[in-house]
C-alpha positions as CSV (number, residue, x, y, z in Angstrom):
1,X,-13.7,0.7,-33.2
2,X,-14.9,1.0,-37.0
3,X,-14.5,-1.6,-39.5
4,X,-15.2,-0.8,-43.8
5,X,-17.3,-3.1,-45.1
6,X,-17.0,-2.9,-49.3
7,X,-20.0,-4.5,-49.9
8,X,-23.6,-6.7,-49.0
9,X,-21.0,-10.0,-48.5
10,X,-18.4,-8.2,-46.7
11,X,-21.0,-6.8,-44.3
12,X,-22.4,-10.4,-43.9
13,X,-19.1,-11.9,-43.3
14,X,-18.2,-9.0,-40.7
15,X,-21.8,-10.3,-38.9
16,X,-20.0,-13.6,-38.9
17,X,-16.8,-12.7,-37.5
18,X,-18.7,-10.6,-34.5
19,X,-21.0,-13.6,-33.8
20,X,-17.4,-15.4,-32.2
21,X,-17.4,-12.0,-29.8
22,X,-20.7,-12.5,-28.5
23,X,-21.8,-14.3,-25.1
24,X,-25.4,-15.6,-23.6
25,X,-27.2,-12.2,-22.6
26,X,-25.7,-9.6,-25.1
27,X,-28.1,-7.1,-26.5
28,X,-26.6,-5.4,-29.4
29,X,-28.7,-2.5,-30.8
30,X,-28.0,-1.8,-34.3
31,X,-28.5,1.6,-36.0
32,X,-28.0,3.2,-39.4
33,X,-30.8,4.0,-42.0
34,X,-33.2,2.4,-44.1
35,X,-31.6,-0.1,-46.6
36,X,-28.0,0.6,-44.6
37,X,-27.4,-3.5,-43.8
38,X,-28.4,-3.7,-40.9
39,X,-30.6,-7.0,-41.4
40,X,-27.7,-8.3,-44.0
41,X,-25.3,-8.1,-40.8
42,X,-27.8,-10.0,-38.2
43,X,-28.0,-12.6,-41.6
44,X,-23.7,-13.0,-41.1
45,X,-24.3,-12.9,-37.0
46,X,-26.8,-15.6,-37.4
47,X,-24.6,-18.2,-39.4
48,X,-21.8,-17.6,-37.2
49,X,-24.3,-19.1,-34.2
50,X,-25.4,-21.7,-36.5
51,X,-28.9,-20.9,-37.4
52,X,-29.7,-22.7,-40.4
53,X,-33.0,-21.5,-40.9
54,X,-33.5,-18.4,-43.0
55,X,-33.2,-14.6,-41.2
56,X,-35.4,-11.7,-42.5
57,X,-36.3,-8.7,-41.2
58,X,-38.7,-8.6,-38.5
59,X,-40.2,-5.6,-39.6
60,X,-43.9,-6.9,-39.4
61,X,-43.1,-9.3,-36.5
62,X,-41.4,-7.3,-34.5
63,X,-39.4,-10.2,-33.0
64,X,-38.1,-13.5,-34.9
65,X,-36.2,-16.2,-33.0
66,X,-34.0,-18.3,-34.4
67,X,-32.2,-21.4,-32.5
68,X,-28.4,-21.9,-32.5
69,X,-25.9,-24.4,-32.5
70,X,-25.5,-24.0,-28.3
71,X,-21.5,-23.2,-29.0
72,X,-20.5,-21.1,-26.1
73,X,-23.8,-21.3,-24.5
74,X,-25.7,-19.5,-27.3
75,X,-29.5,-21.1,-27.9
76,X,-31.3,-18.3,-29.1
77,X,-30.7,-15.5,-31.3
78,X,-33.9,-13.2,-30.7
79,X,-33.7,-10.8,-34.4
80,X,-35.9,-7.9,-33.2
81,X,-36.9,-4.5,-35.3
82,X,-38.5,-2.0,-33.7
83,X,-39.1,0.5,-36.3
84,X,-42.9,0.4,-36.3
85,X,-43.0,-0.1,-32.5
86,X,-45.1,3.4,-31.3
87,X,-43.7,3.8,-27.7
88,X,-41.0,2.7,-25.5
89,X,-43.7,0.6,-23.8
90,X,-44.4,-1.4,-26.0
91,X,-40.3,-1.8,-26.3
92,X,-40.9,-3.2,-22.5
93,X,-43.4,-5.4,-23.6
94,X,-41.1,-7.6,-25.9
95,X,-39.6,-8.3,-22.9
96,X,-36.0,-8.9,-25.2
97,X,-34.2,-8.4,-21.6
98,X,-35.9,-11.5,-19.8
99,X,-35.4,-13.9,-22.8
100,X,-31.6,-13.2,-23.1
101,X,-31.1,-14.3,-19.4
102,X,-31.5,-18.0,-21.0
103,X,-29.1,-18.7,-23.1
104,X,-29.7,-15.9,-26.1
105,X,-28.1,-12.7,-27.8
106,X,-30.9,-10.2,-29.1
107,X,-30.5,-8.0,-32.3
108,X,-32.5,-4.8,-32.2
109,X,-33.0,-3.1,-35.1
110,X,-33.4,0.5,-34.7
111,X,-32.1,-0.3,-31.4
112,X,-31.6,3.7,-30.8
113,X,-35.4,3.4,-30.2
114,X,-34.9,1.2,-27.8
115,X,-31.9,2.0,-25.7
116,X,-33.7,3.8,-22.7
117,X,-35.2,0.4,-22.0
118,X,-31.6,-1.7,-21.8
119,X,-29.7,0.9,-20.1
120,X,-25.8,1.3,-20.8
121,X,-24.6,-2.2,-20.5
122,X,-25.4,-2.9,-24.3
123,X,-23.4,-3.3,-27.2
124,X,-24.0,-0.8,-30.2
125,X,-23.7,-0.9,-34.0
126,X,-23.9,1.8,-35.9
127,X,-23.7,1.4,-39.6
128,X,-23.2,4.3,-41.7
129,X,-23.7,3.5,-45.7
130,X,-21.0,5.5,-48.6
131,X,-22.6,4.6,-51.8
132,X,-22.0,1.2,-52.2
133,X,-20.0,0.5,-48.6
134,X,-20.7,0.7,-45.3
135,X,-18.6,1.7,-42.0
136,X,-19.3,-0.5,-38.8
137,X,-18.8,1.4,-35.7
138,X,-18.8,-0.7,-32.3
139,X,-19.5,0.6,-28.6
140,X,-21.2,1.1,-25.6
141,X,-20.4,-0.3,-22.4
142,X,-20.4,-3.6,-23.0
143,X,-17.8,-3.5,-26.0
144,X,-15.4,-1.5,-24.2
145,X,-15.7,-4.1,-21.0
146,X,-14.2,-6.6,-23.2
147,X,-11.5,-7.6,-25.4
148,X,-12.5,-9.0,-28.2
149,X,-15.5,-6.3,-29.0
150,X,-12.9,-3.6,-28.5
151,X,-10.0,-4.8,-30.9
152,X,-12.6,-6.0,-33.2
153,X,-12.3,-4.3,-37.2
């Protein structure tokens, strides 16, 4: 399940068209380099739940939330970046797991730091830049448990 993105807006659009895939309680942990998109994707994500406000990078905050339209039972989109977090502890701490059991989706950036907490029934996204592209790759066990994640390109 892989899906060429050709540039910035093409990655933000694909963010978009995954947001109609997603359900109250997903954790998707995104992973891919510095500077791969990974922030430009949650951006697309977000504006498919109707956030209007605007999405950054959590780097400093660690977690932003960010309320939705409600469609489909989607509140909250929790936009988290673990990058500077120094232990899986303090991963625990965020407690992202509790706050998705009401009404949210949560975005974790760097989220193959964070994986041991969530345990397999996650979806993943890597992103692999190619000079000015990008490849989207989708899994885990939560993607291949239904439909729409697995057909998804």
């Amino acid at each position: 399940m892989s899906r060429h993105c050709a540039s910035p807006e093409a990655t933000e659009a694909a963010g978009e068209e995954f947001a109609r895939l997603l359900e109250p309680g997903d954790v998707v942990l995104l992973s891919g380099p510095l500077g791969a998109g990974k922030t430009t994707f949650v951006k697309g994500v977000a504006r498919g739940l109707g956030v209007r406000e605007r999405v950054t990078s959590p780097t400093f905050t660690v977690v932003r939330e960010h309320h939705a339209d409600g469609a489909r039972g989607i509140r909250t989109l929790l936009h988290a970046d673990v990058y500077r977090l120094g232990s899986l502890d303090e991963v625990v701490d965020l407690a992202l797991g509790e706050l998705v059991e009401e009404g949210a989706v949560a975005l974790v950036e760097w989220g193959e730091v964070a994986a041991a907490v969530f345990g397999e029934d996650v979806i993943t996204l890597e992103i692999t830049p190619e000079d000015d592209a990008r490849t989207l790759r989708v899994g885990g066990a939560a993607a291949r448990d239904r439909a729409g994640l697995a057909a998804w390109r």
